[in-house]
N, C-alpha and C positions, 0 to 999 in steps of 0.2 A: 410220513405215510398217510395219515388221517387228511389232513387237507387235500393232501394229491388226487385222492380217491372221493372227497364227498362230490354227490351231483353227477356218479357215474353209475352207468348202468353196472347189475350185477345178476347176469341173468334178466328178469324183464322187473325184478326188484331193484328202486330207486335210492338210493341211500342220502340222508341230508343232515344237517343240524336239526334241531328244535328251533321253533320259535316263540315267542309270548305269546304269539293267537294261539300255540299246541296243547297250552298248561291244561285247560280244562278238559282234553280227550287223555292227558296224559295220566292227570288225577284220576280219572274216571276209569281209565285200563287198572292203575294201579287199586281203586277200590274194589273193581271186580277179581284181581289176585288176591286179597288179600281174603275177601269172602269165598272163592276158590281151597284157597288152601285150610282155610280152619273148617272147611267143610268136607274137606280131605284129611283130615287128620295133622295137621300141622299148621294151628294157629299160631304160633311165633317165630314163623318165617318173617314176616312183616307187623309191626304191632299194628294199634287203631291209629298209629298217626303217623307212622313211614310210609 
């Protein structure tokens, strides 16, 4: 299923793999969750280093 579908439209959303040029946008959403949620009340959804 997964294969079939990456690279396809979905609605005017593109869906893809990662790639190694991603990691640093990827860390970076993930540091903004993390400081999201313990700012919401629920700091150990993610620790300091997931």
């Amino acid at each position: 299923m997964y294969p079939d579908s990456v690279g396809r439209r979905a609605g005017k959303m593109r869906i893809r793999y990662s790639a190694e040029a991603d990691l640093w946008r990827i860390m970076e959403i993930y540091s903004f969750a993390r400081k999201y949620m313990a700012e919401h009340g629920n700091p150990n959804q993610w620790g300091p280093t997931n």
